[in-house]
FIPA-841617 format. One record per atom (N, C-alpha, C, O): residue in one letter; atom name; x, y, z. Coordinates in Angstrom, 1 decimal, decimal comma. Each point is the difference from the previous one (the first is absolute). Example, Ala and Ser with C-alpha at 12.3 -4.5 7.8 and 13.67 -1.06 7.14 Angstrom:
BEGIN
   residu   atome        u        v        w
        A       N     13,2     -5,7      7,8
        A      CA     -0,9      1,2      0,0
        A       C      0,9      1,2      0,0
        A       O      1,0      0,0      0,7
        S       N     -1,4      1,1     -1,4
        S      CA      0,9      1,1      0,0
        S       C     -0,8      1,1      0,8
        S       O      0,5      1,1      0,1
//
This chain:
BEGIN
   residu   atome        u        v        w
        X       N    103,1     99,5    132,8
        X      CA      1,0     -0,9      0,4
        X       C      0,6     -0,6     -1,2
        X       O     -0,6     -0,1     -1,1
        X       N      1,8     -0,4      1,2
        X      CA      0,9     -0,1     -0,7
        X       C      0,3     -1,5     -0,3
        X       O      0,5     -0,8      0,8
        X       N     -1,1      0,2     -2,6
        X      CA      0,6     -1,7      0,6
        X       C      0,8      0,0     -0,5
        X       O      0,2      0,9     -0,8
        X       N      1,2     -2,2      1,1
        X      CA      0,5      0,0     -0,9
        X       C      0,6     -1,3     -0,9
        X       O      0,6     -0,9      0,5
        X       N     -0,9      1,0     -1,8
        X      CA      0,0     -1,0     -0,9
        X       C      1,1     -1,1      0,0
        X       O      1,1      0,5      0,0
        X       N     -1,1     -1,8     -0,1
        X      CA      0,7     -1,2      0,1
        X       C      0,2      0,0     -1,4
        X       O     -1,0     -0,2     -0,7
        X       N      2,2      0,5     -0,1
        X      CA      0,0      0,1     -1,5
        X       C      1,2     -1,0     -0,1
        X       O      0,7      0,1      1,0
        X       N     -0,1     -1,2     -2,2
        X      CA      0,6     -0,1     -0,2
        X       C      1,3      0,5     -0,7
        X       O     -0,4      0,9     -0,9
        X       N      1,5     -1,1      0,9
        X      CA      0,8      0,7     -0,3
        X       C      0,0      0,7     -2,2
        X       O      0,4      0,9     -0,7
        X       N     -1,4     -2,6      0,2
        X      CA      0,0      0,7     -1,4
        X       C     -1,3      0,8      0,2
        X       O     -0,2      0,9     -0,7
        X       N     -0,7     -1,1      1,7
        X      CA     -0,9      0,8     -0,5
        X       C      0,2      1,8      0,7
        X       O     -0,7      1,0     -0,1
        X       N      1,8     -1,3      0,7
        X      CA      0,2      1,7      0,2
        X       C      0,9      0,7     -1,3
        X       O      0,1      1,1     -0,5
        X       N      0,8     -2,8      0,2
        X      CA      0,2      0,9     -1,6
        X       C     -0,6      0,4     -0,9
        X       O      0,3      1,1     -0,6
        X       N     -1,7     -2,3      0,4
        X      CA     -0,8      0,6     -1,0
        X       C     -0,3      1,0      0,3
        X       O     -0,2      0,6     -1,0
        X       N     -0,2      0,1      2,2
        X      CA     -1,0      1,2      0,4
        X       C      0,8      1,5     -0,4
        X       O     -0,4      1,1     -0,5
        X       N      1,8     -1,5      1,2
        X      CA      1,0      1,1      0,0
        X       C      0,1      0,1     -1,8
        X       O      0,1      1,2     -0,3
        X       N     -0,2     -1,8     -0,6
        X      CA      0,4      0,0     -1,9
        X       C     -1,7      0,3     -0,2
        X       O     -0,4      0,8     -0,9
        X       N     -0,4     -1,5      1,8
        X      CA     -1,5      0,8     -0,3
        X       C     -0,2      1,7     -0,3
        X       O     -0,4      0,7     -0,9
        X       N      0,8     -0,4      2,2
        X      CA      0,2      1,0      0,5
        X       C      1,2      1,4     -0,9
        X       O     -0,4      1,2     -0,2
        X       N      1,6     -1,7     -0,3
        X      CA      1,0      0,4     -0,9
        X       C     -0,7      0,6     -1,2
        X       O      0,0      1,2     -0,4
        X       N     -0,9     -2,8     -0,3
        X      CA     -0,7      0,6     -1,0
        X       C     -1,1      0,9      0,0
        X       O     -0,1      1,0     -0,8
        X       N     -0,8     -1,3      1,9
        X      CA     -0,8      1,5      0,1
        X       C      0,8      1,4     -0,4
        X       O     -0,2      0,8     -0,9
        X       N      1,2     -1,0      2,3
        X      CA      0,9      1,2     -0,7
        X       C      0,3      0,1     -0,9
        X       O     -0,3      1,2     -0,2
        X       N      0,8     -1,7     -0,7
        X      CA      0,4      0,6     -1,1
        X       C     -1,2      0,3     -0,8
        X       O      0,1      1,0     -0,7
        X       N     -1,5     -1,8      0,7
        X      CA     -1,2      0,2     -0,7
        X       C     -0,6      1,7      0,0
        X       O     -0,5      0,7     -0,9
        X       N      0,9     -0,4      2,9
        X      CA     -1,0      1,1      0,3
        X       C      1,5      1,5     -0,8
        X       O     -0,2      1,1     -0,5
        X       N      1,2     -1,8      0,7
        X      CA      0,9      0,9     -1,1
        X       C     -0,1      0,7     -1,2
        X       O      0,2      1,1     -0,5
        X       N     -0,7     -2,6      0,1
        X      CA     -0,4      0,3     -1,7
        X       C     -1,5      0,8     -0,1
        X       O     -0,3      0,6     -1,1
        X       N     -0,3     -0,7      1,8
        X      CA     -1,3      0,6      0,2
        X       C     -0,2      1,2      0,1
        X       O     -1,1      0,6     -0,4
        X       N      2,1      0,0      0,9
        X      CA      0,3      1,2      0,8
        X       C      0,8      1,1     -1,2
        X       O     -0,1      1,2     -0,2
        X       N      0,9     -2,4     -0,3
        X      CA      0,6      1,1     -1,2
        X       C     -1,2     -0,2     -1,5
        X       O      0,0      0,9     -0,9
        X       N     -0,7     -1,8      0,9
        X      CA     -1,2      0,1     -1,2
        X       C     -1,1      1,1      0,4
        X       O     -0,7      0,6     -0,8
        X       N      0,6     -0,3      2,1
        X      CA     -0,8      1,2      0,7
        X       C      0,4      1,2     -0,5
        X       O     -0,7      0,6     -0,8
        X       N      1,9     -0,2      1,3
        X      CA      0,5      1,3      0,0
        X       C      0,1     -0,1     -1,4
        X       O     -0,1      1,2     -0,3
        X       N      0,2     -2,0     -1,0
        X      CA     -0,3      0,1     -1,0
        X       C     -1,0      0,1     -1,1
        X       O      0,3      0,3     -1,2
        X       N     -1,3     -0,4      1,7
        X      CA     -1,3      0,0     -0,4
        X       C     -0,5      1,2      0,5
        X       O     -0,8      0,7     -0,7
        X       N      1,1     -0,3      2,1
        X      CA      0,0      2,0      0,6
        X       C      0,3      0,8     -0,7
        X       O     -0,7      0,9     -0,5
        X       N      2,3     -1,3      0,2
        X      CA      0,6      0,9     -0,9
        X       C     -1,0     -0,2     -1,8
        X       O      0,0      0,9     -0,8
        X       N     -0,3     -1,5      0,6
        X      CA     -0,6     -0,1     -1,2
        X       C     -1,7      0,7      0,0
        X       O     -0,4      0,7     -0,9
        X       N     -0,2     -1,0      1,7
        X      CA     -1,2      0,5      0,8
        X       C      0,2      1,2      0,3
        X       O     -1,1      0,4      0,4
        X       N      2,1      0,6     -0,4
        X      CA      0,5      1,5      0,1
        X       C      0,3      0,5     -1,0
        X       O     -0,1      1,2     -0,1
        X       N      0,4     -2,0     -1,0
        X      CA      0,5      0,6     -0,8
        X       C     -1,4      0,1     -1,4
        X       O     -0,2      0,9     -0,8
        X       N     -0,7     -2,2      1,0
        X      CA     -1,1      0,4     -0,7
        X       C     -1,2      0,7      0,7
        X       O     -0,9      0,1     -0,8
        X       N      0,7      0,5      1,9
        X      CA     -0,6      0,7      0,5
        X       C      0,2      1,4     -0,6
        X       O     -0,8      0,7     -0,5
        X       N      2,6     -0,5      0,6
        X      CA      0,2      1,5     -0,3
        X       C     -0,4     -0,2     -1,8
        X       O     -0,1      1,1     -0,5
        X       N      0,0     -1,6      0,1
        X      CA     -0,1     -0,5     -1,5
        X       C     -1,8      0,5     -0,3
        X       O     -0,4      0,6     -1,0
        X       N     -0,3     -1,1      2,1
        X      CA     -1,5      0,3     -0,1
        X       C     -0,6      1,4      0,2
        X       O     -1,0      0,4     -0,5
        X       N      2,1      0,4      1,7
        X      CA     -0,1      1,1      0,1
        X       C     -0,1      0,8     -1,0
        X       O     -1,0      0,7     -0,2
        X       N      2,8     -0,9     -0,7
        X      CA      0,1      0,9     -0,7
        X       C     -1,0     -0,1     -1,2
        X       O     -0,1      1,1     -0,6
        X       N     -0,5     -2,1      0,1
        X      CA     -0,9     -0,1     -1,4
        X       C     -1,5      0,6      1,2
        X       O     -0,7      0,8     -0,5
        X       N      0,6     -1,2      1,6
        X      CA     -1,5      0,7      0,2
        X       C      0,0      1,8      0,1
        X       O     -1,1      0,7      0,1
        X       N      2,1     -0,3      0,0
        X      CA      0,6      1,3      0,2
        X       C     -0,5      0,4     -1,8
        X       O     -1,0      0,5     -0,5
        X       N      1,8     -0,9      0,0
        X      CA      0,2      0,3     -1,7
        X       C     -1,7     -0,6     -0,4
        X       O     -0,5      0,5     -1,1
        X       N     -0,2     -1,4      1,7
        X      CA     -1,4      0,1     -0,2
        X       C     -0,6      0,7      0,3
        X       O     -0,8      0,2     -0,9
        X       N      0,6      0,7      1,8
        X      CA     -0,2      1,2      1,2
        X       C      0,1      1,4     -1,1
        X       O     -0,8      0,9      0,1
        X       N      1,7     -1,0     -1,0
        X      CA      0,5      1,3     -0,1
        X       C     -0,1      0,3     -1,8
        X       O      0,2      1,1     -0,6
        X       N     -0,5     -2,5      0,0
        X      CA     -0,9      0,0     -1,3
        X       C     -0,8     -0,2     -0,7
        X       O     -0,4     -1,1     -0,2
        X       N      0,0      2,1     -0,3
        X      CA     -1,5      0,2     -1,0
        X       C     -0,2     -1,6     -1,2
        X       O      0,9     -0,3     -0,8
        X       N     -1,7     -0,1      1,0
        X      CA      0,1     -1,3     -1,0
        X       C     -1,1      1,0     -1,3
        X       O     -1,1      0,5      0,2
        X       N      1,7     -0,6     -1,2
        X      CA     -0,5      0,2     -1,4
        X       C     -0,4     -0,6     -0,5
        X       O      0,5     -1,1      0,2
        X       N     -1,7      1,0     -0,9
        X      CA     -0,7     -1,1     -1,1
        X       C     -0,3      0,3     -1,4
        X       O     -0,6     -0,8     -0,7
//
């Protein structure tokens, strides 16, 4: 069941600019993700290729 809330008119403002900033927060969030992926991809393949080149040479002493 459904209530529904008795809000005043600033406090639907503050909620609605509440609300705005989230957005823009979960925005910014979203593009530091996909950045940190892309960075997280790119030292992965980084780990590959040196465990490969460890894989494949004789250490001398």
């Amino acid at each position: 069941m459904m209530h529904l809330l008795n809000l005043s008119g600033d406090e639907m403002e503050a909620l609605v600019e509440h609300r705005e900033k989230l957005d823009v927060e979960l925005e910014r969030l979203r593009e530091n993700w996909m950045e940190l992926e892309a960075e997280i991809e790119g030292t992965e393949r980084a780990l590959n290729i040196i465990d490969k080149i460890i894989g494949k040479t004789e250490v001398c002493y």
